[in-house]
Structure formats: structure tokens, C-alpha cells
C-alpha positions in Angstrom: 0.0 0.0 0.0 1.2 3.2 -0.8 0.3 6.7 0.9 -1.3 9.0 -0.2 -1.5 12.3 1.6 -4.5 14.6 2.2 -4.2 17.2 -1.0 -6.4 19.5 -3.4 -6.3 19.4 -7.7 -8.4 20.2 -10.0 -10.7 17.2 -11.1 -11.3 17.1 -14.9 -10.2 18.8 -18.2 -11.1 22.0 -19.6 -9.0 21.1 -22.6 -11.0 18.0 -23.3 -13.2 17.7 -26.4 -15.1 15.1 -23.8 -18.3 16.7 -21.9 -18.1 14.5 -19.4 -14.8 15.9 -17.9 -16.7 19.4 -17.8 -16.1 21.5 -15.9 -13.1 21.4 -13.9 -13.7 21.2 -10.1 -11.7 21.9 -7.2 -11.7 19.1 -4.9 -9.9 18.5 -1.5 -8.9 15.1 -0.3 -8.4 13.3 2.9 -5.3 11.0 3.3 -5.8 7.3 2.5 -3.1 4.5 1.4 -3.7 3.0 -2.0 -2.9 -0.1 -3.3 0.4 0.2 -5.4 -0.9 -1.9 -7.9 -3.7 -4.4 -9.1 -5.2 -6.7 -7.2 -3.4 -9.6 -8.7 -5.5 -12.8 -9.5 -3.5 -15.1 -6.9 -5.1 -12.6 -4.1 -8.5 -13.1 -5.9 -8.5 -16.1 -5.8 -8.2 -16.9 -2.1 -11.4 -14.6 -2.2 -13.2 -16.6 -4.6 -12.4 -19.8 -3.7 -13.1 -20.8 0.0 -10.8 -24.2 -0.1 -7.9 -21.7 -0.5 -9.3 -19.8 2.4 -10.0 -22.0 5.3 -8.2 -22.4 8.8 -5.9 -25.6 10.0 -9.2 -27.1 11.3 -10.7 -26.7 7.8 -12.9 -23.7 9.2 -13.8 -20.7 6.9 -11.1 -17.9 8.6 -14.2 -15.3 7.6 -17.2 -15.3 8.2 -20.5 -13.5 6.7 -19.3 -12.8 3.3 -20.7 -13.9 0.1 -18.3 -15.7 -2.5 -18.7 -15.4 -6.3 -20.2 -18.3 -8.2 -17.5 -20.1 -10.2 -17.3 -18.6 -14.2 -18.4 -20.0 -17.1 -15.5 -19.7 -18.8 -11.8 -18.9 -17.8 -12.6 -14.8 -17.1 -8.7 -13.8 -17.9 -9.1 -15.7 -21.6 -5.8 -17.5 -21.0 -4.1 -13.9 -20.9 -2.3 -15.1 -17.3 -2.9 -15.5 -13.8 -0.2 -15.6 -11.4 1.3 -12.0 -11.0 -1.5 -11.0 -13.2 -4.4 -8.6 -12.6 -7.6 -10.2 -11.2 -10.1 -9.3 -14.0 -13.6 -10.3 -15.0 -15.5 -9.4 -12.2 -18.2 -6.8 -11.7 -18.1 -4.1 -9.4 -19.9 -5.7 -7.0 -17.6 -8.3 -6.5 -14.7 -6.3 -6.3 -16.9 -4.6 -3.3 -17.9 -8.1 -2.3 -13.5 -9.0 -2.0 -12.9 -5.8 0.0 -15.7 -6.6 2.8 -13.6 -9.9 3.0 -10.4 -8.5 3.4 -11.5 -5.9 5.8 -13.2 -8.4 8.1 -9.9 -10.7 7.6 -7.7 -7.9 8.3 -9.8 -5.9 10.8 -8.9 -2.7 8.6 -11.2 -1.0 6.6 -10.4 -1.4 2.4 -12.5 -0.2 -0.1 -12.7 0.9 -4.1 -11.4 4.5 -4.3 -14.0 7.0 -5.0 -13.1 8.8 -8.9 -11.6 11.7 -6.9 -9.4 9.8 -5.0 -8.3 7.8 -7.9 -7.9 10.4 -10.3 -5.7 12.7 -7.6 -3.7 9.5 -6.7 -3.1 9.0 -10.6 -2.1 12.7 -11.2 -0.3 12.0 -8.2 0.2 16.5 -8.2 0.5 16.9 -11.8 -1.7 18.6 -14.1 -0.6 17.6 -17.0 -2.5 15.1 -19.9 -0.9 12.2 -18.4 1.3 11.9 -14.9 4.2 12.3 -16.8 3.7 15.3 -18.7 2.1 15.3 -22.6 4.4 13.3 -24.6 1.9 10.5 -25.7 5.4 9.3 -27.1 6.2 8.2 -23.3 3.0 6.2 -22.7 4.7 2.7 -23.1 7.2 3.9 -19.8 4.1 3.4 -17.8 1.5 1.8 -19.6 0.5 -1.1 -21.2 -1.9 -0.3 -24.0 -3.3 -0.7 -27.4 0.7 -0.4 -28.8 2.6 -2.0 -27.4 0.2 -4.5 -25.3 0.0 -7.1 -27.9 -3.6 -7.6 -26.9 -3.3 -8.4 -23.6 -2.8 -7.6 -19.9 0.8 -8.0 -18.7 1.8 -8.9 -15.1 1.6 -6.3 -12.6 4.4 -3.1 -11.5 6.3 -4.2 -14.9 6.8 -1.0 -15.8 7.2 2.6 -14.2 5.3 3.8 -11.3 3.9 7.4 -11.1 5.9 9.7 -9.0 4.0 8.5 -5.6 4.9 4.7 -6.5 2.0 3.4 -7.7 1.7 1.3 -10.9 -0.2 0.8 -13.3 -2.7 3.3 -12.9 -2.8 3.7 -17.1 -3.3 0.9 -19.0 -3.3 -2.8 -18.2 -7.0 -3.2 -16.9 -9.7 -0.7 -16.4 -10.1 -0.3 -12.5 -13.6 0.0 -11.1 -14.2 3.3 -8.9 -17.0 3.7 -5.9 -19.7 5.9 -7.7 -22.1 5.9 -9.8 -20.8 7.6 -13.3 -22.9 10.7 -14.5 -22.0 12.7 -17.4 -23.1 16.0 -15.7 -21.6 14.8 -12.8 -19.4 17.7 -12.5 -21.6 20.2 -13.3 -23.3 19.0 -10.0 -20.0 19.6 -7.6 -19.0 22.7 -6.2 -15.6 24.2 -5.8 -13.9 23.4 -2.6 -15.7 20.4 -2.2 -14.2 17.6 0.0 -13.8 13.8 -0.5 -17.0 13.8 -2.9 -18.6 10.6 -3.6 -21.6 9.8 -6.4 -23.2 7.3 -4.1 -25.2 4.2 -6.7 -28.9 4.2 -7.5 -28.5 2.1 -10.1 -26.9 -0.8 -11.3 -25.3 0.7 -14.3 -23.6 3.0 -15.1 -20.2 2.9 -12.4 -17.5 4.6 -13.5 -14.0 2.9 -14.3 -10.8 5.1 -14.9 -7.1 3.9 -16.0 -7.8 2.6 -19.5 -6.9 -1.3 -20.1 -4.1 -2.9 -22.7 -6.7 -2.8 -25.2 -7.4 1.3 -25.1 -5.9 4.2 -27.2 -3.8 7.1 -25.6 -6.8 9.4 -25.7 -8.6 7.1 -23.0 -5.3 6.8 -20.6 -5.1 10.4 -19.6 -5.7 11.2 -15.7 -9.3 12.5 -16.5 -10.9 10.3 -18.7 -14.0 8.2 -17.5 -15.6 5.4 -18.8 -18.7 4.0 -18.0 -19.8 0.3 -17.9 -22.6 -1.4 -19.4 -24.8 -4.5 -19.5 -23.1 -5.8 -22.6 -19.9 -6.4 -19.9 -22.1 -9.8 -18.7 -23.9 -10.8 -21.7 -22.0 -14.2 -22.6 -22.2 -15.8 -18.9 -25.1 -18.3 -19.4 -25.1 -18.5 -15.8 -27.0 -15.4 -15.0 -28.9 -14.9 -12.7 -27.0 -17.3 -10.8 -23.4 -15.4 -11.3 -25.3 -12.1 -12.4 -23.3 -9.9 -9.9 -20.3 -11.5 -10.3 -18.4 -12.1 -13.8 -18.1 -10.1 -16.7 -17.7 -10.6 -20.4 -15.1 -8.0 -20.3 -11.4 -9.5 -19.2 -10.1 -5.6 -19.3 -11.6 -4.6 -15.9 -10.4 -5.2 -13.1 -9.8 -3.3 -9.7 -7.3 -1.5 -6.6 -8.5 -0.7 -3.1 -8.3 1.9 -0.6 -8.1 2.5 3.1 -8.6 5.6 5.0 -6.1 6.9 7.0 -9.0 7.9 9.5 -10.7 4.6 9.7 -14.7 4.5 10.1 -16.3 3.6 13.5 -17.6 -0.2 13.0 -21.3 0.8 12.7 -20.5 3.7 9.7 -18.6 0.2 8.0 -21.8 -1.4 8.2 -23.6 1.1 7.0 -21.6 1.9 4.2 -21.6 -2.4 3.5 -25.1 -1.7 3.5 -25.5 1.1 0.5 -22.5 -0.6 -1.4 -24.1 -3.9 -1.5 -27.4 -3.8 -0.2 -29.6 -5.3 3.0 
């Protein structure tokens, strides 16, 4: 986990031809640790699969959390799994694996809000990309439509952004907290702190980072990308794993965890919006 520390930055692109990145908006941010990179699919797994996770006596070590139903089909496509990002799952089940870890861990982890991930990926630049303009640079950092060769790559391969953490272009699209709204900035104030779209619906969430399969315009710092239904159509599974696997092997996920750590009950609330009941 790298830290982050408690900052301000513009949030968005006036420069961008994109509405959605409209306006910019001054946001403040409270200190959290990030992960540096990817949740890798060997951590995933010990998640999804509760053999993996079970105690010398053969007892679950956690309790109270639901575990995906297994996939259809293999949701990395044979791109790779060990060092590899964990990808294919909804957004729900990346919440679903960070209620796990914090009742494992006794620490609070979550899915960055898009403010926190979009500061932590400028990491205090204001530039196009982290590290400057130069879409000549991108394949330092990223792995991506030219030089990916259609796939996602192991994890920290390449170079970090300037607060260490990897990845955060490129590779696989990483699923934020909140709800995506075109307008949403319109809707934001200047000044305003740690915001958060809070879900009414199923779909739209917003993903940010890009994946190996996107073009340089779709790696900058402010782009935003929204999911859809057609992310689950080919699992014949649904209902059964509705919530849990995607047809889309270019999304995947990091977590968060406050510095200032919520009181148990304003955890269980928050399990509560995320994920319902």
C-alpha cells in the first residue's frame, strides 16, 4: 500500500473535447493508502475460492461474506494469472472481496471514489498524463493498445507514477465507488471535499485507468468510462453469477483505506448502501 496524503487538484479537463470531464472542479482530499498496484489474480482467488481460504481445522477464517459463483468460462481468456491482474468481475464483487479483506484484516479497504483515484493518478501533476504530454512516453508506464500485444501484462512491470504506484494507465480498467454521471461535475462545487456519487442504479459505475486494449486518448488522468450491461452478456449463468463475472477481461480493480478509519457501525452502513440489505 502506498500513501497518499491529504491534498487538493483540479478534477477534470477543460482542454478535453469530452463533456463529461466538464467543468473542472476543485476538490480537497483526505489522506488514505492506495494499493500500489492491481489486485493480482492469486489474491483473488483466495477470495473466490473458499478451499484456499480456510483455517488448520478446515474452518472458513471469515465469516458472513458472500463468494462469487464459479465462471463459465476462464474470465482472464488465457491472458495469465499468477502476478496478473484479477479481471472479469463486476463491481460488485470487487466490493464483495474488499468486505472480505477488511473483516480478515480488521482494517477497513474499499474501491477508491473517482476523486481519490484520479488525484492519486495525477499524483500533483496537471498535466495530460502523470508524466507530462508526450503521448510518445506512454509505453514507460503503460501497457496499451501499442505495445500491449492484446493483452494484460503482469503487474508493477513498468514505471510507477511519481507516488509509486503502478499501473494506474493501461493494463486493466479499474472500477471506482460511484455511480458515473455525465453532468456529474456540473453537479460539484468548488472546494468540495472527498466527494462521492453514491449508486442508485446498477449501471452506469465509472472505471478510470484505461486497459491494454485502449488508445492514448482514453489513458489520460481525466478520462472516464462507464460500464454497461453488454460487460455480462455471454455468462449463461445469469442470474445465478449475475453480480459476479463479466464478459469483459479488461476490468479489473485496486482498493483503498482511509487513514481515519470509520467507526464499526459507519462500516456497516456503508456495506449496506455498497451492497445492499
Amino acid at each position: 500500500m502506498a500513501g497518499i496524503p491529504a491534498g487538493s487538484f483540479m478534477m477534470g479537463d477543460k482542454k478535453s473535447k469530452l463533456a463529461d470531464e466538464k467543468p473542472p472542479v476543485e476538490v480537497e482530499i483526505s489522506a488514505f493508502y492506495m494499493s500500489d498496484k492491481e489486485i493480482t489474480h492469486d489474491l483473488f482467488m483466495v477470495f473466490r475460492d473458499p478451499e484456499i481460504d480456510l483455517d488448520e481445522n478446515g474452518k472458513p477464517r471469515t465469516d458472513g461474506v458472500t463468494r462469487p459463483s464459479a465462471p463459465y468460462e476462464d474470465p482472464v481468456f488465457g491472458m495469465g494469472k499468477f502476478g496478473y491482474p484479477a479481471a472479469g468481475m463486476t463491481q460488485f464483487s470487487a466490493l464483495q472481496f474488499c468486505k472480505w479483506l477488511s473483516e480478515k484484516t480488521g482494517r477497513f479497504y474499499r474501491l477508491p471514489t473517482e476523486a481519490e483515484w484520479e488525484y492519486a493518478c495525477r499524483a500533483g501533476s496537471s498535466t495530460p498524463y502523470f508524466f507530462g504530454k508526450k503521448k510518445k512516453d506512454l509505453s514507460k508506464y503503460a501497457w496499451y493498445e501499442d505495445n500491449s500485444e492484446g493483452s494484460f501484462h503482469k503487474v508493477g512491470e513498468l514505471q510507477p507514477n511519481s507516488w509509486g504506484l503502478y499501473d494506474m494507465l493501461g493494463n486493466v480498467m479499474e472500477w471506482t465507488l460511484d455511480q458515473y454521471h455525465a453532468d456529474a461535475y456540473q453537479t460539484l462545487e468548488n472546494g468540495v471535499k472527498d466527494p462521492w456519487i453514491q449508486p442508485t442504479d446498477l449501471h452506469p459505475r465509472s472505471v478510470r485507468g484505461g486497459s491494454f486494449k485502449s488508445e492514448p486518448e482514453e489513458l489520460r488522468s481525466a478520462a472516464r468510462t462507464e460500464s454497461t450491461l453488454a460487460w455480462k452478456k455471454r455468462d449463461p449463468q445469469i442470474p445465478k453469477s449475475f453480480w459476479w463475472n463479466t464478459d469483459s477481461p479488461f476490468v479489473g480493480f485496486r482498493i483503498i483505506s482511509p487513514v481515519d478509519q470509520p467507526t464499526k457501525e459507519e462500516q456497516n452502513a456503508f456495506w449496506a448502501l455498497v451492497l445492499g440489505g
